[in-house]
C-alpha positions as CSV (number, residue, x, y, z in Angstrom):
1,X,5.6,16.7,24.4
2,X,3.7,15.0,27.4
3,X,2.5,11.4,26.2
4,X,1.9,10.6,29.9
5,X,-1.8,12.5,29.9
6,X,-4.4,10.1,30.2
7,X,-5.9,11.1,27.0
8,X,-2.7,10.3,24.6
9,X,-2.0,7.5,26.8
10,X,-5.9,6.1,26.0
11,X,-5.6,7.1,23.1
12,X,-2.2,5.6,22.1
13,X,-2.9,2.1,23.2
14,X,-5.1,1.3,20.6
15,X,-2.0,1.8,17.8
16,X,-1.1,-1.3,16.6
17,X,3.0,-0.2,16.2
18,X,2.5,1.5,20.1
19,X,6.3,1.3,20.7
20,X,7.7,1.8,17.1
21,X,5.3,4.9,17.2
22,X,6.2,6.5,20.7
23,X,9.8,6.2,19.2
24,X,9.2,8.0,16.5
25,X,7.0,11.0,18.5
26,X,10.2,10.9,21.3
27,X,12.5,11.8,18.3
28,X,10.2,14.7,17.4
29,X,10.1,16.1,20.9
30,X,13.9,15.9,21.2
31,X,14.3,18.0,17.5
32,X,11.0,20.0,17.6
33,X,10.1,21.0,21.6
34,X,7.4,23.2,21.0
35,X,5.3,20.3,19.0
36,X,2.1,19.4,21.0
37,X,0.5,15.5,21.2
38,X,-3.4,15.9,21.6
39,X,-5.7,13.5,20.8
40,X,-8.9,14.0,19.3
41,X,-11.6,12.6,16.8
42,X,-10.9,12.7,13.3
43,X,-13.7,12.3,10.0
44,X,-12.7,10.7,7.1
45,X,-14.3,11.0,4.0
46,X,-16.3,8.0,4.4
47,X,-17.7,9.7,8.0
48,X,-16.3,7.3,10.1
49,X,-15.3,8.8,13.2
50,X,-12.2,7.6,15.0
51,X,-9.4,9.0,17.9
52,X,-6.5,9.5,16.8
53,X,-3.5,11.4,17.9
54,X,-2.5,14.3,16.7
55,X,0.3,16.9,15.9
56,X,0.2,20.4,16.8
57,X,2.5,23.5,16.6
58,X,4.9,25.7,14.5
59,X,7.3,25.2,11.9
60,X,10.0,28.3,11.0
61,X,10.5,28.7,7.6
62,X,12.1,32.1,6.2
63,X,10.3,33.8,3.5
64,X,12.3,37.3,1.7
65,X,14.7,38.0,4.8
66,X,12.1,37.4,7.4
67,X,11.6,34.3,9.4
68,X,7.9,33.1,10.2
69,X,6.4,30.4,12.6
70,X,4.3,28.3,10.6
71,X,1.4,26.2,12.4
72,X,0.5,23.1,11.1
73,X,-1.3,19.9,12.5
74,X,-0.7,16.2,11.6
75,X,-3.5,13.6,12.0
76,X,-1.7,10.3,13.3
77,X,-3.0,6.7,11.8
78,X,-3.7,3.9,14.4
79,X,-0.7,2.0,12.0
80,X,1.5,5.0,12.4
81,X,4.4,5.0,11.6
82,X,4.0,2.9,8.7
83,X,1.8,5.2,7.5
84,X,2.0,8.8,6.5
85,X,0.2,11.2,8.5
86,X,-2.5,13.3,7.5
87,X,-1.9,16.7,7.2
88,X,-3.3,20.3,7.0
89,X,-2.9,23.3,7.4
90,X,-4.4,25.8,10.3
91,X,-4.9,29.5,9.0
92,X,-5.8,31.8,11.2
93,X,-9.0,34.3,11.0
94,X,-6.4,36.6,9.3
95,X,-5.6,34.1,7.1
96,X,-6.1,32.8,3.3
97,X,-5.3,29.6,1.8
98,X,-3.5,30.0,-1.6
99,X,-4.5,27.1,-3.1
100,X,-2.1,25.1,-5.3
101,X,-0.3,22.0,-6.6
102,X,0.1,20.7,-3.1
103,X,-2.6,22.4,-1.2
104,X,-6.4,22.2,-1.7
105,X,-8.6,24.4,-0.6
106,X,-10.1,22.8,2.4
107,X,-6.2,23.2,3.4
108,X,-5.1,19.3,3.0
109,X,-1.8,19.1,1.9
110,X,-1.0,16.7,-1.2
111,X,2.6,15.9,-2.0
112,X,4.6,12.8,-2.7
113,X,6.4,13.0,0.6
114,X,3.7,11.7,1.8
115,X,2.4,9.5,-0.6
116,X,5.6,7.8,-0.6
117,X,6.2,7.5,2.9
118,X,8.1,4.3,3.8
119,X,9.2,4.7,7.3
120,X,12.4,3.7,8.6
121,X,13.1,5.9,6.0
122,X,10.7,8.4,6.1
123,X,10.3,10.1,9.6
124,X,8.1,12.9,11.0
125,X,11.6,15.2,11.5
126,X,12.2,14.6,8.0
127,X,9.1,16.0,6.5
128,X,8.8,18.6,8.8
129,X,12.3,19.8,7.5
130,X,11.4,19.2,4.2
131,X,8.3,21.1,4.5
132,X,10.6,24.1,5.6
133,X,12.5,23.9,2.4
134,X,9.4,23.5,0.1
135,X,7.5,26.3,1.8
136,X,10.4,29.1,1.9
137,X,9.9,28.4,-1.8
138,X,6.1,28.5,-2.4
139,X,3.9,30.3,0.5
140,X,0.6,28.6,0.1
141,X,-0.8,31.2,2.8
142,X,-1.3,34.8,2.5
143,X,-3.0,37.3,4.8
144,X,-6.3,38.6,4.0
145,X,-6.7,42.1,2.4
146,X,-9.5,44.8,2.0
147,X,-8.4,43.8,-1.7
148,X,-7.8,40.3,-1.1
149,X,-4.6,39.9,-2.5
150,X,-2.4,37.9,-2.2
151,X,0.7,38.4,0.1
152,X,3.0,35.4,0.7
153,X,4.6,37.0,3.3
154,X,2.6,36.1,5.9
155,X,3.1,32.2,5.4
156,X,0.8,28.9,7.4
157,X,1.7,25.5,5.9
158,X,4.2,22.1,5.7
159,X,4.8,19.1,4.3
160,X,7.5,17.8,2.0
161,X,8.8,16.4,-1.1
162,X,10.7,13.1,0.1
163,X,12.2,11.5,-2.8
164,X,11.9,7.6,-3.4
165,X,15.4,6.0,-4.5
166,X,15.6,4.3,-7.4
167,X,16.9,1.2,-6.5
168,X,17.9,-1.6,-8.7
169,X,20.6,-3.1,-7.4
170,X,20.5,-6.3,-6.0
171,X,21.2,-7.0,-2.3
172,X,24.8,-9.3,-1.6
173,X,22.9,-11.7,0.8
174,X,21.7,-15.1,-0.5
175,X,18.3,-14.5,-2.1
176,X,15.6,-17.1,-1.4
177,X,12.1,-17.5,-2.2
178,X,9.8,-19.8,-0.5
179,X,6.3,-21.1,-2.3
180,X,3.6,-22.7,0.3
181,X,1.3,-25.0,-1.5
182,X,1.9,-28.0,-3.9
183,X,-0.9,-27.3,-6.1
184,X,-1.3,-26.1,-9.4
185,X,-0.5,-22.6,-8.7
186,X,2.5,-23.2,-6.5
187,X,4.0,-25.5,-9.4
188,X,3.0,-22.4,-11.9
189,X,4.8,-19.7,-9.3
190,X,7.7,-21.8,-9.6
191,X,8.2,-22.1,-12.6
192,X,7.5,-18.8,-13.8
193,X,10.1,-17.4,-10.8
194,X,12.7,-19.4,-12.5
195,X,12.3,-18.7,-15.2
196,X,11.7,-14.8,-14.7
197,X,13.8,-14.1,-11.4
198,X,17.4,-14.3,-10.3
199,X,17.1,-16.6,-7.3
200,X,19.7,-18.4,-5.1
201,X,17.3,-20.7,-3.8
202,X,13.3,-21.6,-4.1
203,X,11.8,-23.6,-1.8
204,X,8.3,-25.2,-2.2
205,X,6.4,-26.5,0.6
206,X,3.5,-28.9,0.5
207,X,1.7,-28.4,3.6
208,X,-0.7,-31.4,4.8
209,X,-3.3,-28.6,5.6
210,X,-3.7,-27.3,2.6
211,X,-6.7,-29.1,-0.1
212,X,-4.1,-28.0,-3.3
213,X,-1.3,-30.5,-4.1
214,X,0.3,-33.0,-6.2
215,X,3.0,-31.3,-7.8
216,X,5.2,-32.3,-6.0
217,X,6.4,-35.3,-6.9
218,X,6.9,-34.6,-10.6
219,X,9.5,-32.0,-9.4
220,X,11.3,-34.5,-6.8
221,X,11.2,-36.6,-9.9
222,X,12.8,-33.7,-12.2
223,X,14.5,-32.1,-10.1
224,X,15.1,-28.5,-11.5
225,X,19.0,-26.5,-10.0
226,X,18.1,-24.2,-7.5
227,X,14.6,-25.7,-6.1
228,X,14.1,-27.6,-3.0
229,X,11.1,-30.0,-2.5
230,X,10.1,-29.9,1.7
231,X,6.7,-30.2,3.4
232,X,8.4,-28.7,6.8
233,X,7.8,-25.1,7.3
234,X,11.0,-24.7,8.9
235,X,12.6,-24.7,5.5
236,X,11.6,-21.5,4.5
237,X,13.9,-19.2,7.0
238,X,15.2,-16.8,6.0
239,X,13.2,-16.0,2.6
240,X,13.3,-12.8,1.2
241,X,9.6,-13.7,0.0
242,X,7.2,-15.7,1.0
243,X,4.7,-16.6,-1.5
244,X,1.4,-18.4,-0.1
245,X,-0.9,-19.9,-2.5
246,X,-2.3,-22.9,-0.7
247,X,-6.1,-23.0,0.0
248,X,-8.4,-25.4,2.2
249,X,-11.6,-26.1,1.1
250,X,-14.1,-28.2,-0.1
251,X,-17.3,-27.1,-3.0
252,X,-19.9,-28.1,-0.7
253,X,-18.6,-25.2,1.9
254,X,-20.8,-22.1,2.3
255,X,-18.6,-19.0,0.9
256,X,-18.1,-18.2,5.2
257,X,-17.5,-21.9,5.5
258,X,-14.9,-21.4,2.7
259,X,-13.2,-18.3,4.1
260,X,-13.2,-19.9,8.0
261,X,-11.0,-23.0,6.7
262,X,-8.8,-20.7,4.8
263,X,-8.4,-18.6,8.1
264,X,-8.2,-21.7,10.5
265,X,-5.4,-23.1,7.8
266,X,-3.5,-19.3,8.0
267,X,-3.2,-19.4,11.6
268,X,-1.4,-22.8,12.0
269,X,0.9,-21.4,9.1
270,X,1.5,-17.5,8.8
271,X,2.9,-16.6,12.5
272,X,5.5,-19.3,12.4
273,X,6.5,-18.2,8.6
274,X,6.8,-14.5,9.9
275,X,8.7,-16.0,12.4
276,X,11.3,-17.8,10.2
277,X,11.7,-14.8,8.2
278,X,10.9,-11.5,10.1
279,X,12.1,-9.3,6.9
280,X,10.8,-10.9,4.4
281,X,7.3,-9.7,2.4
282,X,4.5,-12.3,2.7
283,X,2.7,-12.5,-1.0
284,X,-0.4,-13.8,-0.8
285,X,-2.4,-15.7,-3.8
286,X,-5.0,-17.9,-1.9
287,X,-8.4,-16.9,-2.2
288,X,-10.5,-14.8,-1.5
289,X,-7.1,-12.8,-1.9
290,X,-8.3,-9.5,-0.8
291,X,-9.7,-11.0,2.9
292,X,-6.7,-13.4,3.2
293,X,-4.1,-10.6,2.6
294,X,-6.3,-9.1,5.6
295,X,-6.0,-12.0,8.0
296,X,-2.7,-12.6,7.0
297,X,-1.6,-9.1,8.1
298,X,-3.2,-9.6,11.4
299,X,-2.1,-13.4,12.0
300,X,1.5,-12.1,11.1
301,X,2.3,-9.0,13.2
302,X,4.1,-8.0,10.0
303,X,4.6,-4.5,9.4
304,X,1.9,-3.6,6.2
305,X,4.4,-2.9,3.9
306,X,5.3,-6.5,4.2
307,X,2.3,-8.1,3.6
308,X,0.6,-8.1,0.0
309,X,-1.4,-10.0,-1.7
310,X,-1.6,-10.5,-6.1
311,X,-4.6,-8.6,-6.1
312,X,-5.6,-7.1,-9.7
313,X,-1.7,-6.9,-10.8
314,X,-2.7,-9.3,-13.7
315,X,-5.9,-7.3,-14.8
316,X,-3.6,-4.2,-14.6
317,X,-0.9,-5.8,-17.1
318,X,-4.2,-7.1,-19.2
319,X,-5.9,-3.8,-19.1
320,X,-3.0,-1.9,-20.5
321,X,-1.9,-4.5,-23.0
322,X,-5.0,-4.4,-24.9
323,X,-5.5,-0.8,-24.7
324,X,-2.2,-0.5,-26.4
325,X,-1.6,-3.6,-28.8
326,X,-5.6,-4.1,-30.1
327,X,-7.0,-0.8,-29.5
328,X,-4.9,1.8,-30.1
329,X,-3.5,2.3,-33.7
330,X,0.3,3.5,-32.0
331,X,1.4,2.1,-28.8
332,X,1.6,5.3,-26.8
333,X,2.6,3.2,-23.8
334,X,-0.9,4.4,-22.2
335,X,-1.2,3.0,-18.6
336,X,-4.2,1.9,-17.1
337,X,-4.7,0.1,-13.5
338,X,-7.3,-1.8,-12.5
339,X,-7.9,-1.0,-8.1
340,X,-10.1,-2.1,-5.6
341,X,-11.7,-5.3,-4.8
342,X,-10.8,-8.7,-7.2
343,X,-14.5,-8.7,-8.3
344,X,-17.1,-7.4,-10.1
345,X,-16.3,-4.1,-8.1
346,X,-13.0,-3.5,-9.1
347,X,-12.5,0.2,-10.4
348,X,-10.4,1.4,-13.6
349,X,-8.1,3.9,-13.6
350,X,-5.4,6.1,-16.3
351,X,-1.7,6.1,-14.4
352,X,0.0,9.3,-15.5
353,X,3.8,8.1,-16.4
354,X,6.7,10.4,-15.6
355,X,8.1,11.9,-18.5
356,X,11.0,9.7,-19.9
357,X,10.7,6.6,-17.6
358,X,7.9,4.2,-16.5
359,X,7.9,5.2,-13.0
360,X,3.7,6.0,-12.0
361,X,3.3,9.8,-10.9
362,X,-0.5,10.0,-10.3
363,X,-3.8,7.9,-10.7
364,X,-6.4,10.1,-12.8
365,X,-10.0,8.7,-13.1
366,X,-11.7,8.0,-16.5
367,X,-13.0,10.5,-18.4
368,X,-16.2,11.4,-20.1
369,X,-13.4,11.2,-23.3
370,X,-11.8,8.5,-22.6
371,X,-14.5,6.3,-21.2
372,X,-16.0,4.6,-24.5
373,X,-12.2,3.4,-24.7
374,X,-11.8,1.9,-21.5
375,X,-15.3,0.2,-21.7
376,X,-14.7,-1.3,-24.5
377,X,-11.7,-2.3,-23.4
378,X,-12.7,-4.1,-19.8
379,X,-15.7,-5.5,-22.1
380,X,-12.3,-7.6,-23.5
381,X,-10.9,-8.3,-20.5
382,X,-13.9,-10.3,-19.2
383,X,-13.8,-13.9,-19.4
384,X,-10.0,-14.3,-19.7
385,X,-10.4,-15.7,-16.3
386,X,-7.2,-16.5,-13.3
387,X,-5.4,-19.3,-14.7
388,X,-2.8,-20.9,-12.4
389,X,0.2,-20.2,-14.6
390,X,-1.3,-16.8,-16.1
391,X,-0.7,-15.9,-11.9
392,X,2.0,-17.4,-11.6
393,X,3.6,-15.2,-14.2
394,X,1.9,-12.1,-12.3
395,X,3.4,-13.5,-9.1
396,X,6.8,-14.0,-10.8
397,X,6.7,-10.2,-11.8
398,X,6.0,-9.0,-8.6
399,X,8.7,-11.0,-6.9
400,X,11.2,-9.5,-9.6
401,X,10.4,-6.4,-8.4
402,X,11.1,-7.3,-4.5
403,X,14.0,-9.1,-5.1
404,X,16.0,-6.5,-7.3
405,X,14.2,-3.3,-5.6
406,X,13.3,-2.0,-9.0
407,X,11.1,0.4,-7.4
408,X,8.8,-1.0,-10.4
409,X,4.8,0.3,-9.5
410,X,2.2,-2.9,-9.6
411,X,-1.3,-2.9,-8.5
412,X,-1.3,-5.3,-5.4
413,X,-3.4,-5.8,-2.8
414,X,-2.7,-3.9,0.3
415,X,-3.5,-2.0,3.1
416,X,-6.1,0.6,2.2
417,X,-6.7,2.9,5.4
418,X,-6.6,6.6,4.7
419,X,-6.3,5.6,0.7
420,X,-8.7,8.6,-1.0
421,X,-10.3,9.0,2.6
422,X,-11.1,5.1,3.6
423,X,-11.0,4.9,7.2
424,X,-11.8,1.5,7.9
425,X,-8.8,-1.3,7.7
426,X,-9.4,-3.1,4.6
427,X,-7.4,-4.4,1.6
428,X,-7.9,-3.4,-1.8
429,X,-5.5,-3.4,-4.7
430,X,-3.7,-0.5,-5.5
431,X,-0.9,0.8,-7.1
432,X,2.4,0.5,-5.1
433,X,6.3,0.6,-5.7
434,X,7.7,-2.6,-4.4
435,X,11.1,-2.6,-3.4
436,X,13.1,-4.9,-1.2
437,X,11.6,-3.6,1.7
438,X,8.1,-4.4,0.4
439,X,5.8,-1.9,-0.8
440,X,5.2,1.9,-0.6
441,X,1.5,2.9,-1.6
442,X,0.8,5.2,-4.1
443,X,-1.4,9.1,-3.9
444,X,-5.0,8.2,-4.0
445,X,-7.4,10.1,-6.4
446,X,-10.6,11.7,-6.8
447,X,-13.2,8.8,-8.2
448,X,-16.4,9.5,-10.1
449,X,-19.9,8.8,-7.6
450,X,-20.3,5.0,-9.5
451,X,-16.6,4.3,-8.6
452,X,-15.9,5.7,-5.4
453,X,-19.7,3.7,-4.4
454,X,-17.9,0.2,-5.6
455,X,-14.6,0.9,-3.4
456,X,-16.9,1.9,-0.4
457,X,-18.9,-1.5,-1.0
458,X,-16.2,-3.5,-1.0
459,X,-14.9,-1.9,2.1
460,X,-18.1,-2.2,3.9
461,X,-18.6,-6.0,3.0
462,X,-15.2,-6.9,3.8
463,X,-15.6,-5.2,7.2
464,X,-19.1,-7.5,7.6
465,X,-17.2,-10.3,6.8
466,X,-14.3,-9.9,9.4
467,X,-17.4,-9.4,12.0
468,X,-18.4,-13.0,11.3
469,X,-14.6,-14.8,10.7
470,X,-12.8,-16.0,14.1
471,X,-9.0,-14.7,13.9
């Protein structure tokens, strides 16, 4: 594998995880020496262009006695290896796709390997072996007949079925939150994480930047076990989360006024927090949430599983609770997420549950059937409005799920690139298993035309906006 050629090497210094990434493709070279590095322009479904790197070559996988070599290709995100690759298969002119559970016809493969990649523990020489397993059982390739039927023995494909642990068991280390901002909402998220999380130690910070505070005192005053009062950053090392929900801003600010002082604010803050705790996730609550997730990821170096933001986690636990309790006669449990933007262009979506357990398989859209039902029941879910403690229960839940790795799936805001073909970097909510290593984004899924035109909206103006913010 030469990553010496100009065109890698061009190609390769636009990743953002350069090192972590050559790393990764060294190991493949040392396991799989016949696997090619080209570069090369790749379409999303969007049509953005962009060059990316690339894998190329030939898997073995044995099929009935025989052994065939396998080609297959993997598109490489600029974030790789934090994010999966994007793969396909390469049939020949001989060749027929048998089209299947995990491959479409255009020859994309779709399995939860992939979907729940979370490198360090998912790796390219991982899939690639799992993709040898999966295939010697289902051949999604035939060759091409005068009858055209199909013949699995002459196989083309990869990909695997990498399983995500459970989890659930607490870590031995001291766990400590830390909460920046003494306003309403950091009082709420403490609170609520007391009362809902098992937590060594919670720190709250009032930081002179920030235009939310005076709560503060009350809790110097009242001092409740396990929470510390500081306005010094420094205080928050070593946090396994970091929660951030102080803003800076004033009503007579233009919105790009608003969103500048927020930035200017996050970059006096959110390097040195990363700094003080290098492994913990950054959970961010100040507003605009979706854009300052966004600038916090950039401002932080973090890896993006680290860096979230409470997105629509709260509409999600709405939606579903008045679907179930006030309009369905029997709680069937019926999940529904709400993804995308925190506006008036977030999308609805049905979560199909694995059987037995409340563990998220797939994201289905809404039905011609079951639309009436979830109109009606976003109709309800307007007005209710963010209320500083109704988030800081929703921030509470999600650090429950971080700080015992339940593997638990909430719809938070994160980093959307190659999500259902989105090529730009943007941050939307979706759903995610959060663990104590952060979170692990789930499948994407087909929208309807009215949906799939609100997510690309909300990408496109978030990508206007970033043109006009100073990082």
């Amino acid at each position: 594998m030469d990553l010496n050629s100009e065109s890698v090497k061009k190609v390769l210094s636009k990743y953002k995880f350069r090192d972590v990434a050559i790393e990764e493709l060294q190991k493949v070279s040392r396991v799989h020496t016949d696997m090619e590095i080209k570069s090369g322009t790749y379409t999303f479904n969007d049509s953005l262009q962009k060059d990316l790197l690339k894998l190329v070559g030939n898997i073995p996988v044995g099929y009935q006695g025989h052994s065939y070599n396998l080609p297959i290709m993997l598109w490489l995100l600029d974030s790789f290896p934090f994010t999966p690759p994007i793969c396909f298969l390469r049939p020949t002119s001989s060749m027929v796709i048998r089209e299947g559970k995990h491959v479409d016809s255009k020859g994309r493969i779709h399995l939860p390997g992939l979907h729940n990649w979370d490198h360090p523990k998912s790796s390219v020489n991982g899939l690639l072996a799992e993709m040898t397993a999966k295939f010697e059982e289902e051949p999604p390739l035939s060759t091409k007949s005068s009858s055209h039927v199909d013949n699995p023995n002459d196989l083309l494909a990869f990909v695997a079925n990498l399983k995500v642990n459970e989890g659930g068991n607490r870590p031995d280390q001291e766990v400590k939150v830390s909460v920046i901002g003494g306003g309403d909402l950091g009082i709420a998220a403490v609170l609520s994480i007391m009362a809902k999380c098992s937590v060594d130690k919670l720190v709250l910070i009032d930081i002179p930047e920030s235009s939310t505070k005076g709560g503060t005192m009350d809790l110097e005053i009242f001092s409740l076990p396990k929470v510390e009062v500081s306005k010094d950053l420094s205080a928050s090392a070593g946090s396994k989360v970091v929660v951030v929900t102080a803003n800076a801003w004033s009503d007579e600010q233009s919105y790009l006024s608003v969103v500048q002082t927020n930035v200017d604010m996050y970059r006096g803050i959110i390097p040195h927090l990363a700094q003080l705790s290098p492994k913990a996730v950054l959970l961010i609550a100040s507003q605009p949430v979706d854009i300052m997730t966004h600038v916090a990821w950039r401002q932080s170096l973090l890896l993006p599983s680290q860096v979230i933001g409470v997105g629509c986690n709260l509409d999600s636990e709405r939606l579903s609770h008045i679907i179930n309790i006030s309009l369905v006669a029997n709680n069937t449990g019926k999940q529904a997420w709400v993804i995308g933007e925190l506006s008036e262009n977030k999308v609805a979506v049905w979560g199909n549950m694995a059987p037995g357990t409340d563990q998220l398989q797939a994201l289905t859209p809404v039905s011609n059937s079951t639309k009436p039902l979830m109109d009606r029941a976003l109709e309800m879910l307007k007005g209710r409005g963010q209320k500083s403690w109704s988030v800081g229960l929703s921030i509470a839940g999600v650090i429950h799920s971080i700080v015992t790795d339940q593997r638990k799936t909430h719809s938070v805001t994160t980093l959307a690139e190659g999500w259902g073909g989105i090529g730009s970097k943007a941050f939307l909510s979706l759903p995610c298993i959060l663990g104590e290593n952060g979170s692990t984004r789930l499948p994407g899924v087909c929208l309807g035309s009215e949906d799939e035109m609100k997510l690309r909206e909300s990408v496109a103006c978030q990508v206007n906006l970033f043109m006009q913010l100073r990082l």
